[in-house]
C-alpha positions as CSV (number, residue, x, y, z in Angstrom):
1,X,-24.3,-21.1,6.2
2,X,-25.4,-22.7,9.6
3,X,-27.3,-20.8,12.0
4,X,-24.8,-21.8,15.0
5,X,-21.9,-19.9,14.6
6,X,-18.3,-20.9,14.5
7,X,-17.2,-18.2,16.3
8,X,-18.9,-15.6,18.6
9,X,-17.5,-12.3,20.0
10,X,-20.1,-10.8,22.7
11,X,-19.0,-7.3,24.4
12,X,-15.5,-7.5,23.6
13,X,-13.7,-4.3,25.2
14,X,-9.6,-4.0,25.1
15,X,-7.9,-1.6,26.2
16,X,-3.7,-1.1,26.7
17,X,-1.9,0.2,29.6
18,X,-1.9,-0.1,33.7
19,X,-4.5,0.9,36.0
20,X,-2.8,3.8,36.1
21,X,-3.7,4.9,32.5
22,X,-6.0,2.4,30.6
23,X,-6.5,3.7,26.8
24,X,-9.8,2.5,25.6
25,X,-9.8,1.1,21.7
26,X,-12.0,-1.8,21.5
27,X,-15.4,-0.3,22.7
28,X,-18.2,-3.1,23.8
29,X,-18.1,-4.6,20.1
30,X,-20.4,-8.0,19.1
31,X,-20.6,-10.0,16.0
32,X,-20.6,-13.4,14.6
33,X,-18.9,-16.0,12.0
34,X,-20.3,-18.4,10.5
35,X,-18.7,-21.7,8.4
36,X,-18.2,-21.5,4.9
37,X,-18.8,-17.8,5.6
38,X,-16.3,-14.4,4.1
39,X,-16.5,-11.8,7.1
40,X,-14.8,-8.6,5.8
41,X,-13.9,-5.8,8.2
42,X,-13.0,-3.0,6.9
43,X,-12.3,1.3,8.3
44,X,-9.0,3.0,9.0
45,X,-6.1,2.5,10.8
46,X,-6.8,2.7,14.3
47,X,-10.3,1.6,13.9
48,X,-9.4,-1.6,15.9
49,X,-9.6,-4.1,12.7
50,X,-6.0,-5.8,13.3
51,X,-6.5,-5.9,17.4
52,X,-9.4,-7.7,17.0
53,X,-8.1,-10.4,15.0
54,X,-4.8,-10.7,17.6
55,X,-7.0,-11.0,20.2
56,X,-9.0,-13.9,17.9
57,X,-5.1,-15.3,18.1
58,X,-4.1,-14.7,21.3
59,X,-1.8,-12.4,20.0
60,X,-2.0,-9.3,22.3
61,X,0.7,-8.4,25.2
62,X,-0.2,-10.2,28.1
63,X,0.9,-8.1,30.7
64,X,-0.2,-4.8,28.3
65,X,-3.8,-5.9,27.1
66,X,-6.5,-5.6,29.1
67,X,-9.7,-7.5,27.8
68,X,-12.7,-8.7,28.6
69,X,-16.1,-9.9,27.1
70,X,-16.0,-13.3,25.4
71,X,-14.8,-14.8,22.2
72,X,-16.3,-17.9,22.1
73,X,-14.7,-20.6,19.4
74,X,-16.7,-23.8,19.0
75,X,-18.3,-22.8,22.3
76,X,-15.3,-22.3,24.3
77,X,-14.0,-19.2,25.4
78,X,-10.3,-18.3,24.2
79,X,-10.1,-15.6,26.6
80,X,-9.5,-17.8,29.4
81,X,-6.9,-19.8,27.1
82,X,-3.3,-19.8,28.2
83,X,-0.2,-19.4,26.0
84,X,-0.2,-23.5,26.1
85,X,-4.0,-24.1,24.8
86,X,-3.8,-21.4,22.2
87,X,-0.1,-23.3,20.9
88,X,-2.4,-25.8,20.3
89,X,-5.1,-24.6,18.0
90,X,-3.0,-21.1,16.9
91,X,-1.8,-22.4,13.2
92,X,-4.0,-25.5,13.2
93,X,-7.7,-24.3,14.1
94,X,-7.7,-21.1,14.0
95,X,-4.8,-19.7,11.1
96,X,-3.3,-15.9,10.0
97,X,-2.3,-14.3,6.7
98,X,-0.4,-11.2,7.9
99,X,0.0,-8.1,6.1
100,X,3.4,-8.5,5.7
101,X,5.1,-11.6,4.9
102,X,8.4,-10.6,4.7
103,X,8.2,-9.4,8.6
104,X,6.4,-12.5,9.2
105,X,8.3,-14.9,7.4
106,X,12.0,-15.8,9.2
107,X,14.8,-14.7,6.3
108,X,17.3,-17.4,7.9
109,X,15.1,-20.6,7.1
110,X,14.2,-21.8,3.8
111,X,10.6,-20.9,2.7
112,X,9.8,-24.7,2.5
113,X,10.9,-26.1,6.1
114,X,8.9,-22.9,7.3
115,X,5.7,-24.5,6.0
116,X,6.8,-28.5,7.0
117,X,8.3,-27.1,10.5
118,X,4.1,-26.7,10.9
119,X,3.2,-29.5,9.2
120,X,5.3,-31.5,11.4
121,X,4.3,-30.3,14.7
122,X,0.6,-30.0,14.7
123,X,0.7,-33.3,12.1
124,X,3.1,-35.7,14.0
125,X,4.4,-36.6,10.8
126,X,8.3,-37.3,9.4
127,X,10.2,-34.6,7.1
128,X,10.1,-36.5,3.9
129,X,6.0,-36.6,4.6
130,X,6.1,-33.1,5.5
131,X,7.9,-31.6,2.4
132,X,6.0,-33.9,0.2
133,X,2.6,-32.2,1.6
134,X,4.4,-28.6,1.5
135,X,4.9,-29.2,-2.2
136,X,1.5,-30.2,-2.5
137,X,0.6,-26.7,-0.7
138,X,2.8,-24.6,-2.9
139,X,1.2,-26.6,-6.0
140,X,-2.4,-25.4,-4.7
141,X,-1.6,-21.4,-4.0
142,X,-0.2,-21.8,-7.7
143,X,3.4,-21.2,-6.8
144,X,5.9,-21.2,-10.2
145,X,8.8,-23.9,-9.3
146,X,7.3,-25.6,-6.1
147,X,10.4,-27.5,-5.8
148,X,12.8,-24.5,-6.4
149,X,10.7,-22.5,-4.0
150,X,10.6,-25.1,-1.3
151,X,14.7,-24.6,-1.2
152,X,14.8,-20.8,-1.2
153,X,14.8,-17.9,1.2
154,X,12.5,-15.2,1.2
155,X,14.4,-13.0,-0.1
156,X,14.9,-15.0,-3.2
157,X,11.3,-14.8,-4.2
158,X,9.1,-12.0,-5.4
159,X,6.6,-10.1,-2.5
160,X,3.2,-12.1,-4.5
161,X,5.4,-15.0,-4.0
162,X,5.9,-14.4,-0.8
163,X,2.1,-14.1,0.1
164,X,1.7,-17.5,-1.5
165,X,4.0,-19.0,0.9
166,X,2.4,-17.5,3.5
167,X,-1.4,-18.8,2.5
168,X,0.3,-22.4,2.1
169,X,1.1,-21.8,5.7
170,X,-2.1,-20.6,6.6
171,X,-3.9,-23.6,4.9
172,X,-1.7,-26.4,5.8
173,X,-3.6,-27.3,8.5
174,X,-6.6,-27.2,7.0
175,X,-8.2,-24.5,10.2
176,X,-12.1,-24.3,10.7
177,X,-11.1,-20.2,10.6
178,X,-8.7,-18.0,8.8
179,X,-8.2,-14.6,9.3
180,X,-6.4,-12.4,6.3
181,X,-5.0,-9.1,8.0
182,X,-4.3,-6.8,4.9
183,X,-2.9,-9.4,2.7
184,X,-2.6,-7.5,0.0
185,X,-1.9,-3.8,0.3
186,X,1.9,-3.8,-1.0
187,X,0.5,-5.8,-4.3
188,X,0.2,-5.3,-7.7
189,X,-3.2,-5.2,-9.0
190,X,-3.2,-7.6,-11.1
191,X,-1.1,-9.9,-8.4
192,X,-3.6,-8.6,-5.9
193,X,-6.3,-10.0,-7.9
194,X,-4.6,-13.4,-8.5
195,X,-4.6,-13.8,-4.2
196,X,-8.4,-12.8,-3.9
197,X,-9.1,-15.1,-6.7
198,X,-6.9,-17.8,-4.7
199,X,-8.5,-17.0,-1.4
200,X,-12.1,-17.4,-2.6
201,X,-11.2,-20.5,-4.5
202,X,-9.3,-22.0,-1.4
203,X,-12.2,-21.1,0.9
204,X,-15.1,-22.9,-1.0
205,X,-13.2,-26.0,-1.3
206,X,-12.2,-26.3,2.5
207,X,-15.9,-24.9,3.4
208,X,-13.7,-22.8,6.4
209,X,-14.9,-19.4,7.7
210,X,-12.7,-16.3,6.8
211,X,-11.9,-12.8,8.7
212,X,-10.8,-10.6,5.0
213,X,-9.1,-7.6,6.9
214,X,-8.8,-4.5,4.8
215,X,-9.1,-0.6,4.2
216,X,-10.3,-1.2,0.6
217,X,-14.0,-1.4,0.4
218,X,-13.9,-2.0,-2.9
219,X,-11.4,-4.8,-2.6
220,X,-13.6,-6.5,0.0
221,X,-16.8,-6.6,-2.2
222,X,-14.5,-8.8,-4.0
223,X,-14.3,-11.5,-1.7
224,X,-16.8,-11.0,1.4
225,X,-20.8,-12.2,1.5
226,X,-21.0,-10.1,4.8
227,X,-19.1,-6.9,6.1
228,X,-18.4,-4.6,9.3
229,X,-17.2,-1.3,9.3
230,X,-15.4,-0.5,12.2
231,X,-14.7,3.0,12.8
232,X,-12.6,4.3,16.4
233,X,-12.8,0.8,18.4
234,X,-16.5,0.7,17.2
235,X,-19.0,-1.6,14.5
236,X,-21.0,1.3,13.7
237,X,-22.4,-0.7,10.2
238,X,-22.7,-4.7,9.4
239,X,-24.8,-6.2,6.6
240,X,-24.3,-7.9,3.5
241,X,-21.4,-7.1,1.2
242,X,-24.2,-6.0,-1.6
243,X,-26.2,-3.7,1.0
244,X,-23.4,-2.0,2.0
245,X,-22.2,-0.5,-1.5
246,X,-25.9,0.0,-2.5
247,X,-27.3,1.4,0.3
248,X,-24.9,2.2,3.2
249,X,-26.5,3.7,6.4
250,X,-23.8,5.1,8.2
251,X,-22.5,8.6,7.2
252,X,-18.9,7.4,7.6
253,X,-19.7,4.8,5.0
254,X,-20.8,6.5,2.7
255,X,-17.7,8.9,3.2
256,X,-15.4,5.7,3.0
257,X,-16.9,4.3,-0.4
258,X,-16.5,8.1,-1.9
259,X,-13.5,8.3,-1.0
260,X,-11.7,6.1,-3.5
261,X,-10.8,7.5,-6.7
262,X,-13.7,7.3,-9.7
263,X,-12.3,5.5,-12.7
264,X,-15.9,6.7,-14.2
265,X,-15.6,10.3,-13.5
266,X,-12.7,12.2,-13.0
267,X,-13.0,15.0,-10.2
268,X,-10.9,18.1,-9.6
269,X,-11.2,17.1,-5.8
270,X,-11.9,14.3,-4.1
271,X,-14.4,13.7,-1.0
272,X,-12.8,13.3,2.3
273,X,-14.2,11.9,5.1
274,X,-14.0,15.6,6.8
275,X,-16.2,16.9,4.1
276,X,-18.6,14.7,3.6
277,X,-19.0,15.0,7.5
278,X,-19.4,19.3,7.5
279,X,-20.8,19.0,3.9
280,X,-18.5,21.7,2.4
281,X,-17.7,19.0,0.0
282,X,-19.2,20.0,-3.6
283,X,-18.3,17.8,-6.1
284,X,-17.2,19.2,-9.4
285,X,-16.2,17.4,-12.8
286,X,-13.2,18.0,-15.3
287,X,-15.0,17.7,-18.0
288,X,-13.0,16.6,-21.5
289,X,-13.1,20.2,-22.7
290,X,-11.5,21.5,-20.3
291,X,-8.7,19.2,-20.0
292,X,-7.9,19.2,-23.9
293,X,-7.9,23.1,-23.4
294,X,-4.6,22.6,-20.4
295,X,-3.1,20.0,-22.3
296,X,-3.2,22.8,-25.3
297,X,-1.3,25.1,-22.8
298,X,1.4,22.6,-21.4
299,X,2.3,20.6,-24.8
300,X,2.9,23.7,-26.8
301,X,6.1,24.6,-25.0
302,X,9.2,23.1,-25.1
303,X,9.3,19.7,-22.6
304,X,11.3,20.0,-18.8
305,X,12.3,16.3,-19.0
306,X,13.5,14.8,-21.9
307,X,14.7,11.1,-22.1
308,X,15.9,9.4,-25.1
309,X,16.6,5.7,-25.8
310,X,17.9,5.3,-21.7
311,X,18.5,2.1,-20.1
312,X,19.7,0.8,-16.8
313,X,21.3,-2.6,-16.7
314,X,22.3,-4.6,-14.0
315,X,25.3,-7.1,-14.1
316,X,25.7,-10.2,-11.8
317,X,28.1,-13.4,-11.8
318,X,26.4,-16.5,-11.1
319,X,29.4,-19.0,-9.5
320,X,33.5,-18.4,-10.6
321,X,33.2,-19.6,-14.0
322,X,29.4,-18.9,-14.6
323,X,28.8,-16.1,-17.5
324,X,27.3,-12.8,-16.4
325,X,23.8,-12.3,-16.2
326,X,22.3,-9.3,-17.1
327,X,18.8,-7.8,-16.0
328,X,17.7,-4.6,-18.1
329,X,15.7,-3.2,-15.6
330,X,15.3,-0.1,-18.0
331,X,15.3,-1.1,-21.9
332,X,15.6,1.4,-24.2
333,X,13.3,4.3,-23.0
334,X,12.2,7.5,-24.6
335,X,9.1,9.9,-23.1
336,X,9.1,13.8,-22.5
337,X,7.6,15.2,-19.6
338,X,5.8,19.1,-19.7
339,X,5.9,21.8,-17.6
340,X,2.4,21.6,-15.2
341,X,1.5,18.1,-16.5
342,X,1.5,15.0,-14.0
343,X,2.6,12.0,-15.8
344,X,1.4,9.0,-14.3
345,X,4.0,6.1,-13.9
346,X,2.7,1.9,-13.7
347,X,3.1,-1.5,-13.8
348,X,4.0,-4.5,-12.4
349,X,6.5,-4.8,-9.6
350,X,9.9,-5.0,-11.4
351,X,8.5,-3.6,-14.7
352,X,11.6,-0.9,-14.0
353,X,9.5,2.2,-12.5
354,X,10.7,2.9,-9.8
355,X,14.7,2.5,-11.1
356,X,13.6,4.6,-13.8
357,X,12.6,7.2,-11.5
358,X,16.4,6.6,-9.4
359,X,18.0,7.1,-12.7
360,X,16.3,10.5,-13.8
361,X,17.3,11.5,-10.1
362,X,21.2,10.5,-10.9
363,X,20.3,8.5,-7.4
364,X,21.4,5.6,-9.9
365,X,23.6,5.9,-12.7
366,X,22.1,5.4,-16.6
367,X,23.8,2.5,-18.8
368,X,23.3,4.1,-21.3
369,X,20.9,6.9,-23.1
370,X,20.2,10.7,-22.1
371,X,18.4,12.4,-19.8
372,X,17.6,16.2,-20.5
373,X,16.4,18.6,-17.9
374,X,15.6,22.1,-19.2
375,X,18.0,20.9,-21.7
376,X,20.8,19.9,-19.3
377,X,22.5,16.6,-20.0
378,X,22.1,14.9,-16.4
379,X,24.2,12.0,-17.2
380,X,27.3,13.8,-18.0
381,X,27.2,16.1,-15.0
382,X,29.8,16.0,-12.3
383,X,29.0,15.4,-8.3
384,X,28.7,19.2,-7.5
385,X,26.3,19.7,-10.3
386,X,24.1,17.1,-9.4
387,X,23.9,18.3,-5.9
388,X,23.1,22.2,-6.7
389,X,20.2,20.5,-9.1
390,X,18.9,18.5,-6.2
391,X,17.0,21.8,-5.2
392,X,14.9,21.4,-8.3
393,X,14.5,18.0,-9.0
394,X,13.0,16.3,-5.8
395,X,11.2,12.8,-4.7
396,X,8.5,12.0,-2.1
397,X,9.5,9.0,-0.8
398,X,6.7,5.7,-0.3
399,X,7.5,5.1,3.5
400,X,8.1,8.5,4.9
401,X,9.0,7.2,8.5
402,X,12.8,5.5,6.6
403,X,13.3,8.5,5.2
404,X,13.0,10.8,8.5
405,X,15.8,10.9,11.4
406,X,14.2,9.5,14.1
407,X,16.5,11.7,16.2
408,X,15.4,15.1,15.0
409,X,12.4,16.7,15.1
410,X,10.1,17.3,12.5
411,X,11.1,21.0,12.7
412,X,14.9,20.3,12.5
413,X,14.2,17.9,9.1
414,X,12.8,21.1,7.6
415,X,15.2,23.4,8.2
416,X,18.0,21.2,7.4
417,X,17.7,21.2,3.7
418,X,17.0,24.8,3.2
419,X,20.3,25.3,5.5
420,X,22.0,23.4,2.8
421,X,20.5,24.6,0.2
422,X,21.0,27.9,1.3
423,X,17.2,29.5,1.6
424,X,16.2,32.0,4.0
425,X,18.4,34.7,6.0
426,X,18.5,33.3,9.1
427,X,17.3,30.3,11.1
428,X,14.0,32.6,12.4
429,X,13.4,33.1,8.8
430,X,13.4,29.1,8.2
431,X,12.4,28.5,11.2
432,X,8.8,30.7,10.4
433,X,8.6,29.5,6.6
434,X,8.8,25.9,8.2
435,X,5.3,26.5,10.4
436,X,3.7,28.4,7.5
437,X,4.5,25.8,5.6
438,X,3.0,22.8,7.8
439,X,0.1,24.7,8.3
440,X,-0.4,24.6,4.3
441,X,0.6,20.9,4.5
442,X,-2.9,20.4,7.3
443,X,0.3,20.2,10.4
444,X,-0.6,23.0,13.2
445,X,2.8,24.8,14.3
446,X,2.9,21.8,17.3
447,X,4.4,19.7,14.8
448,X,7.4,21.4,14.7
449,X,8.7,19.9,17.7
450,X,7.5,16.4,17.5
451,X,9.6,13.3,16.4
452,X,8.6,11.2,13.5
453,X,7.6,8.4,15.4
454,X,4.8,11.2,17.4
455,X,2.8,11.0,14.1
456,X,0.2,8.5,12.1
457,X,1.0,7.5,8.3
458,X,-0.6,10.1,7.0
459,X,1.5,12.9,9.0
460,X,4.8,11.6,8.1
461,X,3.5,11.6,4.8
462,X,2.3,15.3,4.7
463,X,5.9,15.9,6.3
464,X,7.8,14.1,3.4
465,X,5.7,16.5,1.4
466,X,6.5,19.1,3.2
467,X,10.3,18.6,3.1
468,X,10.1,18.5,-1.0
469,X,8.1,21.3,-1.3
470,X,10.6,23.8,1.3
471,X,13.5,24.1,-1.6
472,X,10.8,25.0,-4.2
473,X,11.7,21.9,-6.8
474,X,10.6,22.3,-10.2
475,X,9.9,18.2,-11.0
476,X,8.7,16.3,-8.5
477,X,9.0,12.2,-8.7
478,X,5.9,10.9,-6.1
479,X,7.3,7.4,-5.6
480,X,4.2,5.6,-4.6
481,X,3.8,7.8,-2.5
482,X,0.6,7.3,-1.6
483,X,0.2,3.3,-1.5
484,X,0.3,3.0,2.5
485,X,-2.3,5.3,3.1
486,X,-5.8,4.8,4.1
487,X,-8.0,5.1,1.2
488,X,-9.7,8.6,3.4
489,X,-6.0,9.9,4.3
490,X,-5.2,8.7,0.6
491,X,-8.3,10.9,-0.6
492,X,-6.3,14.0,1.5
493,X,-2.9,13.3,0.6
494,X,-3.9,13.5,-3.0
495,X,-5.6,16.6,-2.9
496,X,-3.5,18.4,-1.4
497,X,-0.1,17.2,-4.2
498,X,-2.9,19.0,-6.7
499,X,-3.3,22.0,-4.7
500,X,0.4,22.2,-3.9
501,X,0.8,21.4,-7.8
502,X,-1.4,24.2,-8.4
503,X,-0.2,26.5,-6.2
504,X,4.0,26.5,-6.8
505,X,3.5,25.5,-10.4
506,X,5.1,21.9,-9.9
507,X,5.4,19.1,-12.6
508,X,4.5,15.3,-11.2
509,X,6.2,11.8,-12.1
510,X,3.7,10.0,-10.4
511,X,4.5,6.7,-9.7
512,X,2.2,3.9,-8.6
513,X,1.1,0.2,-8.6
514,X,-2.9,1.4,-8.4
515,X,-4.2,2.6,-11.0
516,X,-7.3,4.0,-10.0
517,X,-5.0,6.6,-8.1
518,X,-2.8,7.4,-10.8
519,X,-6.1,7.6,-12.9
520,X,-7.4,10.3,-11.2
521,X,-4.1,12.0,-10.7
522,X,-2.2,12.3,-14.3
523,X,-2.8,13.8,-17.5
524,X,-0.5,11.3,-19.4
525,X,0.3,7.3,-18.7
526,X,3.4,5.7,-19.3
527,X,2.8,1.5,-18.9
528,X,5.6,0.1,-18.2
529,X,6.6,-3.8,-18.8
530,X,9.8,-5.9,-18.0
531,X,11.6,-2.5,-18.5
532,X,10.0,-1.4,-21.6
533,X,7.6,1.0,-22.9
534,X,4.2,-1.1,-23.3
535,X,1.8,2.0,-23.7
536,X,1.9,5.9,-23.9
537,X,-0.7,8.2,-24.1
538,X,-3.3,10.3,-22.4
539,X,-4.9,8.5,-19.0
540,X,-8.6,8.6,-20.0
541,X,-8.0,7.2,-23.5
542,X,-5.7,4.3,-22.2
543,X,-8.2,3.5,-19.2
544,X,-11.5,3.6,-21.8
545,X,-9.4,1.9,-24.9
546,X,-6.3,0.4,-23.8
547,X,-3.7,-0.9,-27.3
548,X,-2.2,-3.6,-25.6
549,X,-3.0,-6.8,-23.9
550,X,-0.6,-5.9,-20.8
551,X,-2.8,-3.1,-20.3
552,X,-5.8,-4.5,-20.2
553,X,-5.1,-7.1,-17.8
554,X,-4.0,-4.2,-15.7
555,X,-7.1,-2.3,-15.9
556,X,-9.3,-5.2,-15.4
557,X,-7.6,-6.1,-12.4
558,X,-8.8,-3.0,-10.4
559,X,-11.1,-3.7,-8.0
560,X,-14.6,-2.0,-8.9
561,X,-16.7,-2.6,-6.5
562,X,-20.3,-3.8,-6.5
């Protein structure tokens, strides 16, 4: 590492809005990169990571963003860049990894004219040049099929895939800087794992300086020799990736690195940034005693989910006379779940959870099998019957903010299934369960009337909690419910699904793609694997002595930190 650095941000404020109103959320903030350097910034959403790296790009609204300061690039300033200098060195010098390539990838243009259309531009060279380079690319992010690839749309190709494409992209160039905005937060571990490796390898070879952008500390002592905590527009911590897990100095820090689940210990509550802060957090272990004595409780009695030997198939016709394919997206399952008891739901994307969890709803219809609830057939029931058992069997959705009406207000999306459902007297009766219920969720009674798009991640996601637990279900099906969240709202969110567990007596599918969450949430694991059944059993035993190889590339794939 050189002591000149490649790029220089000094007293960098930004703020949005006229002169009117100006809302301040980049506060005075200085640091450096260097070449052949991994800068990882890391703290919540809203803590001003992602601005900062549009501004790098010259990204922000022009007629919104108010900035000033200086980001110096090679010794010139970018700030005083127009649209037609940054066109220049925007994809060539200075190159993004966005958090999400299928937003940032065009659907109507094949994945490989999206890389050559670059290639050609900032290159000056011919298509048959440009696509033999772009194959090259896809060749050196490790992309199955280059040539297959290079002629399909996004949609044709898996979301790790998808990344792939977008680093090839990135790279093409070969740009003295890259910045990596959340590159991998709707990944598989074990895909996850595959990018960082890629990133790291990519980055010594090309010597070039990375920006890793990310709310997972432990994913960024992965990657990063440096790191800066930002925290509410601010830098309030910066020193080497190693001195920050060791010995962090800042109290929000330290809150952020305990806020992510053990897989060492597992707690009956996890820190939060809010208790750490007023120090009413006191940690307290489940020891192995005292969960053998609940599991003696909850596996004694009879099971309130039983599935036997259930599959899902999918059918599709490849051309006129092509023969149908088939994809068994769930192959011939069997599990029970207990009354009380979370069971913790992973694997791969497409391993089948998630349609497993559609087709104990009846949201998607089995193939073939049974599914017993409280000893109810589910698959033979009619339309009406299904409805009526909606009340007991419910799901918290992943993105909360689909699954609201934009148009009513948070209030109105309570009420309306209890209305339907038939609960309470009268709409003052809902109406008051609704606010006592949002204040048990963390929502004060001002919630009530504000819209869905009034409200951060993590209060649409209290909200979809909210709207399960109002009909009083019985089974609730958390479908990764949790992966979007901030790893401090994350640390809320799931304490409050065990309180409300504890509390209204509820019993958890708990599905997920991390497994350091589900960890810490279930009491049994079910690892699923191209629609099968790879491992069952209880979560410590699997996570200290997994049976099959499947699992333990999944377990080795968490990110543990330093």
């Amino acid at each position: 590492m050189e002591n000149t650095p490649l790029i220089s941000i000094k007293d960098l404020v930004l703020s949005f809005g006229d002169k009117k109103k100006k809302t301040e959320v980049l506060h005075t903030i200085s640091f450096d990169v260097f070449e052949n350097e991994i800068l990882g910034i890391v703290g919540e959403s809203g803590s001003g990571k992602s601005v900062t790296s549009l501004a790098l790009m010259g990204l922000l609204p022009k007629k919104q963003a108010n900035l000033s300061g200086e980001i110096l690039f090679q010794g010139n300033d970018l700030l005083k860049y127009d649209e037609k200098k940054f066109r220049k060195i925007r994809g060539s010098a200075v190159a993004m990894i966005f958090q999400e390539p299928m937003s940032a990838l065009n659907p109507s243009l094949k994945c490989g004219f999206q890389v050559s259309e670059i290639l050609m531009l900032h290159l000056n060279i011919n298509v048959s040049e440009a696509k033999k380079e772009t194959i090259s690319l896809f060749e050196k992010v490790k992309l199955p099929r280059p040539n297959e690839i290079y002629n399909s749309y996004p949609h044709q190709i898996s979301g790790g895939q998808m990344q792939r494409v977008m680093i090839a992209m990135a790279i093409a160039c070969k740009p003295k800087l890259l910045i990596a905005d959340e590159p991998t937060t709707a990944l598989d571990v074990t895909v996850q794992k595959e990018i960082i490796s890629l990133l790291k390898s990519i980055q010594k070879e090309t010597k070039m300086a990375m920006l890793f952008i990310s709310h997972d500390l432990s994913l960024v002592s992965e990657i990063a020799d440096r790191v800066l905590v930002m925290y509410k527009g601010n830098i309030v911590e910066s020193a080497t990736t190693e001195e920050i897990f060791k010995n962090p100095q800042n109290e929000y820090t330290r809150a952020l690195l305990a806020s992510r689940p053990s897989l060492n210990v597992r707690l009956a509550e996890l820190p939060t940034i809010t208790s750490i802060a007023d120090k009413s957090f006191k940690p307290r272990e489940i020891k192995a005693t005292e969960r053998a004595k609940k599991h003696k409780q909850i596996y004694t009695q009879s099971p309130i989910l039983e599935i036997v030997n259930l599959e899902k198939y999918y059918f599709s016709n490849v051309g006129f006379f092509a023969k149908t394919e088939v994809v068994k997206a769930v192959d011939n399952v069997s599990f029970s779940v207990f009354e009380g008891e979370t069971l913790g739901l992973v694997g791969e994307s497409g391993c089948g959870k998630s349609t497993l969890g559609k087709t104990i709803l009846q949201l998607e219809k089995a193939t073939a099998g049974s599914i017993k609830y409280r000893g109810k057939e589910l698959t033979t029931l009619s339309k009406t019957d299904i409805r009526n058992l909606r009340k007991e069997i419910q799901i918290i959705f992943q993105d909360p903010f689909s699954s609201l009406n934009p148009r009513l207000m948070i209030g109105e999306a309570l009420m309306e299934p209890m209305e339907v459902h038939g609960l309470g007297k009268n709409k003052k009766e809902r109406r008051d369960r609704v606010i006592s219920l949002l204040d048990r969720v963390g929502l004060d009674k001002t919630y009530f009337y504000r819209y869905p798009h009034e409200l951060s991640g993590g209060q649409r996601q209290r909200v979809g909690i909210a709207r399960t637990v109002i009909v009083e279900p019985k089974l609730v099906i958390c479908d990764e419910s949790v992966s979007a969240l901030d790893i401090s709202v994350q640390a809320q969110v799931l304490n409050l699904l065990n309180e409300l567990k504890n509390d209204y007596g509820f019993t958890y599918i708990f599905i997920s793609h991390d497994l350091a969450v589900v960890k810490y949430m279930a009491d049994q694991l079910l690892v699923m694997n191209k629609g099968k059944i790879e491992e069952l059993g209880d979560a410590d035993e699997i996570y200290e002595n997994p049976q099959t190889e499947y699992s333990k590339k999944l377990i080795e794939a968490i990110p543990k930190g330093i």
